[in-house]
N, C-alpha and C positions, 0 to 999 in steps of 0.2 A: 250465663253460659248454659246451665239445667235446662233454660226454656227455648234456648237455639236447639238443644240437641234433642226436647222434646215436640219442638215443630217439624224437624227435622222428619223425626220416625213417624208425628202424622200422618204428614205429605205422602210420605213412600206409602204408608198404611193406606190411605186413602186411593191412590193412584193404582196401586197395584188391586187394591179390593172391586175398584171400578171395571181395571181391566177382565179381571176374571170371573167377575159377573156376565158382562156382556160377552165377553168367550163363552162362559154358561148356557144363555141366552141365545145364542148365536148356534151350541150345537144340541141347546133342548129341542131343537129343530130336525135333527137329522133322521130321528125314526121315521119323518114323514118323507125326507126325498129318497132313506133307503128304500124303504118296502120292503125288506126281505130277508126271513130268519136267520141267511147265511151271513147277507151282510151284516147284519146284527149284532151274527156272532164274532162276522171279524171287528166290529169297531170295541164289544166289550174286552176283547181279548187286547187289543191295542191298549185301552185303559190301560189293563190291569198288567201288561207289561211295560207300559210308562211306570207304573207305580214303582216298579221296584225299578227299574232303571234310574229313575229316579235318585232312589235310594242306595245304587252301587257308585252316581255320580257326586253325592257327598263326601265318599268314601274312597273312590278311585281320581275322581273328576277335581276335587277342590284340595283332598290329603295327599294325593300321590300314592295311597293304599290301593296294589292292585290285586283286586280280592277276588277268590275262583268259588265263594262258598253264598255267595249269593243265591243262587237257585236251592242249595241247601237249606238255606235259611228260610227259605219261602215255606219248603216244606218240613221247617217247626213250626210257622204259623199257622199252615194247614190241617197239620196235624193235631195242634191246639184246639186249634176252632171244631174240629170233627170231633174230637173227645167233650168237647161241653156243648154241643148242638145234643151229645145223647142224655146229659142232662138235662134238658130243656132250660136253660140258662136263658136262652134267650139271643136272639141275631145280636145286637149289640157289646155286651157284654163277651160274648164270645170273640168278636170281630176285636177287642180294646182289650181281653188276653192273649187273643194272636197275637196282637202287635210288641206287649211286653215279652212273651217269650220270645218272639222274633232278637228282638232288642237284645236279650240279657245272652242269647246264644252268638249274638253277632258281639257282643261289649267283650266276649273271651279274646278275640284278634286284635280289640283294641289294647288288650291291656298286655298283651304277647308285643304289641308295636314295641314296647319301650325296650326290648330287649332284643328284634331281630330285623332285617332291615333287607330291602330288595329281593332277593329270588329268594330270599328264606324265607320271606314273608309271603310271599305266594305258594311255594310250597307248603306252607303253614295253616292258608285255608284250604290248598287242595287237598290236604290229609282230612281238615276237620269235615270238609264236602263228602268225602268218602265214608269217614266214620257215621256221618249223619246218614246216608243211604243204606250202613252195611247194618245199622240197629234197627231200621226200618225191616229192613229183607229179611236180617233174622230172627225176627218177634212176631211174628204171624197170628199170634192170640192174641197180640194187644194191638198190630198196627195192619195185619193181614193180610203183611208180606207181601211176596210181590203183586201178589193179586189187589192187594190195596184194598179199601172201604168205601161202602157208597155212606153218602152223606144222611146222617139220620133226620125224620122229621122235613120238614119244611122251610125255608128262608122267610115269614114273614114280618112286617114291621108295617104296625096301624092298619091293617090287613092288607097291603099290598106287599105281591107275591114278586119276589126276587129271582121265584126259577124259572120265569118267561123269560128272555132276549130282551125285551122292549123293557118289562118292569124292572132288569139288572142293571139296563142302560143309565137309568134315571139312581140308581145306587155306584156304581164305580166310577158313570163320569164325573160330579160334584165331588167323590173323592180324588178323585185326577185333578181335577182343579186346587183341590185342599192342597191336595202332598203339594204340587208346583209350587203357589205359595206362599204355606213351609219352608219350602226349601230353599228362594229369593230370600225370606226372609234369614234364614240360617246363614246363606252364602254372605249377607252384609252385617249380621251379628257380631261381637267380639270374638266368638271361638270361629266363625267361617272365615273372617280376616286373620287370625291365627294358623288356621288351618293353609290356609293359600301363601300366609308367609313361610309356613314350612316346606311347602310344597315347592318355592321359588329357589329358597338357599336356607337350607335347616343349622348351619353353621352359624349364619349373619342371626336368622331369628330365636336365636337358643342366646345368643350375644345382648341381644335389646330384651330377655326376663321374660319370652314368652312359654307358657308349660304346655310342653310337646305331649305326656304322656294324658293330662287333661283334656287335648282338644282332640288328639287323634280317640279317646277313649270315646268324644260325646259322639265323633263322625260315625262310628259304626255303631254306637250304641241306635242313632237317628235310622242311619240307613238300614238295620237289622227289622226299626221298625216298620222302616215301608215296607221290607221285604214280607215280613208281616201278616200286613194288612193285606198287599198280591196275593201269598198261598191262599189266605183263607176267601177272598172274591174268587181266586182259580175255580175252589174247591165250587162256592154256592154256582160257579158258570158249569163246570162238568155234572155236579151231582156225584162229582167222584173223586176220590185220594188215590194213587199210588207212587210210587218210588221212581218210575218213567219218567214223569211229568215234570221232573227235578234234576234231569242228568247232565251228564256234565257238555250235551249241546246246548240246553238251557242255559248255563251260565253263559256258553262260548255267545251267543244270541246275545245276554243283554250287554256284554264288554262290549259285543258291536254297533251295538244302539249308540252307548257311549262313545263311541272312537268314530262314527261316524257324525253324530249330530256335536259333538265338537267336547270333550273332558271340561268341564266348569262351567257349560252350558247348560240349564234345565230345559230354556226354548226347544234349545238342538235337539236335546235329547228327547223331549215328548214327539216333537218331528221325527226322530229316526227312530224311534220304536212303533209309531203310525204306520210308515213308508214299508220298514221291514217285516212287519206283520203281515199287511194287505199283500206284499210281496210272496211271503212265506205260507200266506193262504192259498192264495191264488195259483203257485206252482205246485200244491198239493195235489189237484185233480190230474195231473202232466203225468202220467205213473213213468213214461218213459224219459225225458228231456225235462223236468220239472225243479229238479235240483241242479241240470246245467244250468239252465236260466237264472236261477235263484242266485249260483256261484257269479254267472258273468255279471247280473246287475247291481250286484255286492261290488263287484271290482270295476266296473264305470265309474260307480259314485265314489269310491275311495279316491279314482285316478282325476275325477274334476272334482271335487273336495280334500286335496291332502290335507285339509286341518279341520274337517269335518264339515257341518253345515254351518256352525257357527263363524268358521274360517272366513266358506265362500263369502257369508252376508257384509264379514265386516270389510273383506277385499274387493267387494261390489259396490259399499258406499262408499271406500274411499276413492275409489274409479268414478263414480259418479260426483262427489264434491270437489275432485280436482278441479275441472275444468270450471265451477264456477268462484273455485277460490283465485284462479289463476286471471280469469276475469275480472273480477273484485278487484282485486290489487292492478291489473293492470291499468285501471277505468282511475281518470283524476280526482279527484276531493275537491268538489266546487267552492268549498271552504276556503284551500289552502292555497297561494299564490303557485303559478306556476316554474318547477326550478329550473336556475337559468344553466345555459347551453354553455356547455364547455368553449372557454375560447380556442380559438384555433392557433395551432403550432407554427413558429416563422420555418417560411422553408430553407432550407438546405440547399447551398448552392455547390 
C-alpha cells in the first residue's frame, strides 16, 4: 500500500514539475517578443500579484477564510526585507525572512479561526489590515511613514542585478512558477484535503476527526507566506516601500483575481491576476475614462464567467465532450450481437 501511495506522489511530482518547466521555458521567452520597459514592468507586476493571490487562494479559495489583510501582509514582508537589505544580509536571506514574518503575522487569523467564524472573521482581518497600516503611518523613524523608504543598497545575486525589468523578470517569474506548484501540491496534500472538507460542510468533516484549528492554522500560515515573498519582490520592482502600495484597493484587487479566476483554482487565479493587471495598467494612462473601462471590463468577465474562469473552462469541456459522449454510446459495439426489436402489440379492434 506505502508504494501505491508513493508512485502515486511521483507521478503528480513529475507531471507537474514537467509542466512548469516548459511553462518556464515557454515564458523565458517573453522579454524578447515584449521589447519594452513598460511591458516589462507590467508582466513582473503580474508575477508578483499572482504570488500573493496565490497565497489569499489557499486561504479564501480552498478554507473558505475570507481574508481582507492580505495586502497588509505583503507589507510585513516588505517591510522585512527593507529592514535587512540595510543590513547587508543579503537578497536571499532577506527574501526567506520576508516570507516568515509574512507567515507568523498571517498564522495570528489562523489561530483567531478556531474562535470566530464568517463576518467576524473578516472583520477580524480588516481590523488587523488597518492596524498594520496605522503602525506603519505612525513610526516614521522606523518605517517613514507615510512617505515610506526607498529600498537600501542594491538587489544583486551572483552579480546579476534584480533592479532592471528584464533581470527581475528572470527572478519573480521562476518564483510564480514555484509558489503555483506549492500550491497544487498543498491543495492535494492531507491538510489542503482537510481544508476543502471544511470548506464543503465543516459539521460532516469535524464528524469524520478532522482538526479544523490545524489545517486552517497551516492555510494562512502558507498564504502569509506568499504574501511575503510579493511585498518584498513589490519592494525590489519599485525601489520603494510605502503604506499606499498596501491599501485596502490592494486587497479589494487580489479577492478579485480570486473570484474571477475561480476560488480553489491556482490556474484561474494566476490567469486573472495576468488579465487584471495588463487591464489595470493599461487603463492608467486614460486619466479621464480609465477606471470606467477598468469597471465595465471587471463586470463583462464576471457576467460571462459567473464561477470564474475556472467555471467557464470546466462548462466548455463539458459542452464540448457531450456530443461525443452522446455519439459513443449511440454508435453499436461490433462486439455485441444486435438487441432484438420489440415485438409488436396485437391490435385493438
Amino acid at each position: 500500500m506505502m508504494e501505491g501511495v508513493i508512485g502515486r506522489w511521483q507521478h503528480f511530482t513529475g507531471r507537474h514539475v514537467a509542466f512548469h518547466m516548459v511553462l518556464g521555458a515557454a515564458l523565458a521567452l517573453l522579454p524578447m517578443l515584449l521589447a519594452s520597459d513598460t511591458r516589462m514592468q507590467t508582466a513582473n507586476l503580474a508575477c508578483i500579484y499572482g504570488i500573493a493571490a496565490l497565497g489569499l487562494n489557499v486561504v479564501f479559495g480552498l478554507g473558505g477564510l475570507l481574508s481582507i489583510a492580505q495586502a497588509a501582509i505583503m507589507a510585513v514582508g516588505g517591510y522585512v526585507f527593507v529592514f535587512l537589505m540595510g543590513t547587508r544580509l543579503g537578497v536571499v536571506p532577506a527574501i526567506v525572512l520576508a516570507c516568515l514574518g509574512g507567515a507568523a503575522v498571517s498564522s495570528l487569523t489562523g489561530l483567531a479561526s478556531a474562535r470566530v467564524r464568517s463576518h467576524y472573521f473578516i472583520l477580524l482581518t480588516l481590523a488587523l489590515a488597518e492596524a498594520v497600516i496605522l503602525l506603519i503611518q505612525n513610526n516614521p523613524a522606523l518605517t517613514g511613514g507615510s512617505n515610506g523608504l526607498a529600498m537600501p543598497g542594491n538587489a544583486r545575486l551572483f552579480g546579476w542585478d534584480f533592479t532592471t525589468t528584464d533581470g527581475l523578470y528572470f527572478l519573480v517569474m521562476p518564483l510564480l512558477l514555484a509558489s503555483w506548484y506549492l500550491a497544487d501540491c498543498f491543495k492535494r496534500s492531507r491538510p489542503g484535503l482537510a481544508l476543502r472538507a471544511l470548506n464543503a460542510d465543516e459539521y460532516l468533516a469535524l464528524m469524520c476527526g478532522i482538526a479544523t484549528g490545524r489545517a486552517r492554522f497551516a492555510a494562512t500560515a502558507i498564504g502569509g507566506a506568499f504574501a511575503g515573498l510579493a511585498g518584498a519582490l513589490l519592494v525590489i520592482d519599485d525601489a520603494y516601500i510605502g503604506p499606499q502600495s498596501f491599501d485596502i484597493d490592494t486587497a479589494a484587487l487580489l479577492l478579485l483575481m480570486i473570484v474571477l479566476g475561480g476560488p480553489g483554482s491556482n490556474a484561474g487565479t494566476v490567469i486573472a491576476a495576468t488579465i487584471l493587471t495588463v487591464l489595470l495598467q493599461g487603463t492608467l494612462t486614460m486619466t479621464t475614462i480609465g477606471q470606467l473601462i477598468y469597471g465595465i471590463a471587471i463586470i463583462v468577465l464576471i457576467i460571462v464567467a459567473p464561477e470564474g474562469l475556472a467555471g467557464l473552462a470546466r462548462s466548455l469541456a463539458f459542452r464540448w465532450s457531450r456530443p461525443a459522449a452522446h455519439a459513443a454510446s449511440a454508435q453499436p459495439n461490433p462486439g455485441e450481437p444486435p438487441a432484438p426489436r420489440p415485438a409488436a402489440e396485437p391490435s385493438r379492434s
